[in-house]
N, C-alpha and C positions, 0 to 999 in steps of 0.2 A: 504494500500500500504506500502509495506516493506523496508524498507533504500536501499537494493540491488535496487528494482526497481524503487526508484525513482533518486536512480544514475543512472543508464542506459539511463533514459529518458530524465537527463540532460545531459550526456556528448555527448547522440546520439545529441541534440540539437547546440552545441558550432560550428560547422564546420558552419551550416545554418547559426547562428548568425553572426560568420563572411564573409559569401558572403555575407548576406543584408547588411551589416555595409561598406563592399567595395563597394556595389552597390549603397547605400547613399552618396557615396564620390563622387562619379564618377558620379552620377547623378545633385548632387552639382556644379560641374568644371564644368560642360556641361552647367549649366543653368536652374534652377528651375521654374516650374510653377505652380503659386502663387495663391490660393484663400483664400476667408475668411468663413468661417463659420457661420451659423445659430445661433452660442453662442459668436459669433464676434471676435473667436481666428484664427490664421491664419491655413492654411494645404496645404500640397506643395502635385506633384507629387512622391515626395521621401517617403512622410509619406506615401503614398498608395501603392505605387513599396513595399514597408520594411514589410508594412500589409500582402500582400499578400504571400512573400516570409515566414515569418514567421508563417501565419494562416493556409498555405500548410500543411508545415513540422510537425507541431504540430498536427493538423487533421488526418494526415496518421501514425504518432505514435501511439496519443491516440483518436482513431476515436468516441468513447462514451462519452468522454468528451466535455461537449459545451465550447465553447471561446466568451469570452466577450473582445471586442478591441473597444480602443475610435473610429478608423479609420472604422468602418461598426455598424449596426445595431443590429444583430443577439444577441437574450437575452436580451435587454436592457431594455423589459420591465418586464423578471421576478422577483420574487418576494421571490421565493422558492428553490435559488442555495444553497448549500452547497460545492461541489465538480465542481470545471471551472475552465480555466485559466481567466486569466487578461492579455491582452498585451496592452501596447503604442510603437507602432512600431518607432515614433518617439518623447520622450519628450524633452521638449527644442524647439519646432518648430521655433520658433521668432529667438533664437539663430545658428539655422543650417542655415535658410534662410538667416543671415547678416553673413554669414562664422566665424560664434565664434566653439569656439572647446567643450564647456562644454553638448553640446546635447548625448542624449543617446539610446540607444536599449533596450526595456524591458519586460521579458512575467515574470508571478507565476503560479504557480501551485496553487489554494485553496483545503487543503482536509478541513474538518467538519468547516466552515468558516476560515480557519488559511493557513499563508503562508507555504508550504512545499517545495518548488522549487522556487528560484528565481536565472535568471540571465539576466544580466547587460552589455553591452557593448559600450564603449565609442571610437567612430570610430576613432578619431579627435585624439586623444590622445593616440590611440592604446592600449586603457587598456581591462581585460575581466576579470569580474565578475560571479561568481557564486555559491551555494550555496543548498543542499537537505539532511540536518538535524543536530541539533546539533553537534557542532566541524567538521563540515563539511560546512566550507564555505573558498574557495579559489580566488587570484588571479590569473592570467596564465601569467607567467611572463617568453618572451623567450622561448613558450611551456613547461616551467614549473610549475606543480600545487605549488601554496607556498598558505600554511595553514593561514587564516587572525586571526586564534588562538593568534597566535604568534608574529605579528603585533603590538612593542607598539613604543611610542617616549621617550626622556628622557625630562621630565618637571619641566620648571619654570611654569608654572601654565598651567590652562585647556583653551581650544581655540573652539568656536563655528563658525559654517557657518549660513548664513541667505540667503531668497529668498531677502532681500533689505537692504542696507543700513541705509534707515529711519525706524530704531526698534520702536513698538509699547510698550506702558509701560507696559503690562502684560507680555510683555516677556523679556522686560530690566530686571524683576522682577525674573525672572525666573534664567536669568545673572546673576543675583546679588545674588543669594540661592548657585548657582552650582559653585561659584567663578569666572567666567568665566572673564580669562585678555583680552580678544581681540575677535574680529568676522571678516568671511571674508562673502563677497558675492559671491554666489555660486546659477548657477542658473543648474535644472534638478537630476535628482535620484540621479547622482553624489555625493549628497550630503553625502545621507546613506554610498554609498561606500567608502568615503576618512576618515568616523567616523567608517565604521568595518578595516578599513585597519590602525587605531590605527594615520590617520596622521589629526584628529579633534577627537571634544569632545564629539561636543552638535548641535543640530540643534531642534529650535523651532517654531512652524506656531500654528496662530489660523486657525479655518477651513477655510478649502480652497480648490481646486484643487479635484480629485476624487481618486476610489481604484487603476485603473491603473496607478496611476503617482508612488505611494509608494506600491504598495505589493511587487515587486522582489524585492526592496531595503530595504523592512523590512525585510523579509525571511535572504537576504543575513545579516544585522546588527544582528538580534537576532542570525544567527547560526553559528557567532561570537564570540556571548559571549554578544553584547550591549542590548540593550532593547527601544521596542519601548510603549509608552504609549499616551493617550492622557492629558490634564493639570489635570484628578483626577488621574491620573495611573491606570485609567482601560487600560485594554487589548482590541487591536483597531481589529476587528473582519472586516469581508468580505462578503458580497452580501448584504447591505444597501441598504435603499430606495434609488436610480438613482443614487448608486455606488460613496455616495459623503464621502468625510473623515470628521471624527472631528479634532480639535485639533489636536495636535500631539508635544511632547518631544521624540526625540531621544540621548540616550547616549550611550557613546562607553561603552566598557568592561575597562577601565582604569576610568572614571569616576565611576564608579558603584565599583571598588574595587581596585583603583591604591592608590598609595603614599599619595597622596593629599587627599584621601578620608578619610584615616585614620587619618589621623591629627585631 
């Protein structure tokens, strides 16, 4: 698949992402109905309305392609994907259902296990993310494409995000290599996005969570400029046994070759 067509197939995508992303708000104000899950994590009717709206769209673009979504079954036992998407129609669940703003929208594109298409949309906060190949990954700012190439801050030192407050030593460790002055908590893909958008550094997990929570958010960060690894810096690959992540160090494009790196 060629750069021309795998921009087509994102920007055909953008218009959909934002009706499920209104349609999650508005289902939100209304009143959510709440269960819990088989893996004891919560799932509203918003996460299934957002599945559906988005495993549509995608299906009738690329009808050959399988989709793997936390929100239904389909594939989850193969073994043998190289080319599918990933969606989480809603990451952040915990957070949409108590009306926090940091939950997200999220499909990838996988070609030869690698992310080639990711985007991201932050209903709550009006943001849209996206992303289909090197130096091609944008915010929509105002309907305007603005390049996250371009994206840096001016720094007194480098700043990371974390899923908690209470950091684990291997990753204070981690802090402590990359110089890292300060961390915020930041819960959902968000994450990836506010470190390709040049406004964090660093975000680091031991394993945890699966491929749909981070592949549009890796796609978007690496075609950035940032880089996603896991703690040896191997390269974090796509259709694992039950879709689960390793590790993971993400760095912005300013960590990896800004000011402070040079020193």
């Amino acid at each position: 698949m060629n750069l021309e067509e795998k921009k087509k197939i994102t920007l055909s995508l953008i218009e959909t992402f934002n009706k499920a992303s209104q349609v999650a708000l508005n289902l939100r104000e209304a009143g959510l109905k709440k269960e819990i899950k088989s893996d004891n994590t919560p799932v509203s009717n918003g996460d299934i309305e957002v599945n559906k709206i988005l495993t549509s769209k995608i299906q009738e673009i690329t009808p050959n392609i399988p989709i793997v979504s936390e929100e239904s079954a389909n594939h989850k036992m193969d073994t043998d994907l190289n080319t599918f998407w990933l969606i989480d129609p809603i990451d952040g669940t915990r957070d949409y259902i108590n009306n926090r703003d940091e939950f997200t929208l999220n499909a990838a594109l996988i070609l030869d296990k690698k992310p080639a298409i990711g985007i991201i949309t932050v209903p709550a906060k009006k943001r849209v993310f996206y992303s289909y190949g090197l130096s091609h990954s944008y915010e929509l700012i105002n309907n305007q494409e603005i390049s996250l190439m371009n994206k840096e801050k001016n720094y007194d030192g480098y700043t990371a995000v974390s899923y908690s407050n209470d950091l684990k030593p291997e990753i204070l460790e981690i802090h402590k290599k990359y110089k890292i002055s300060s961390f915020q908590k930041m819960k959902s893909s968000l994450k990836f996005c506010v470190i390709a958008a040049g406004e964090f550094d660093m975000y680091v997990a031991e394993p945890r969570a699966c491929e749909w929570d981070i592949a549009a958010g890796h796609a978007i960060l690496e075609h950035s400029g940032g880089k996603v690894t896991d703690f040896n810096y191997n390269e974090i690959l796509y259709g694992k046994p039950e879709f689960k992540n390793p590790s993971l160090i993400l760095k912005s494009k300013n960590i990896l070759y800004g000011k402070l790196h040079k020193q």
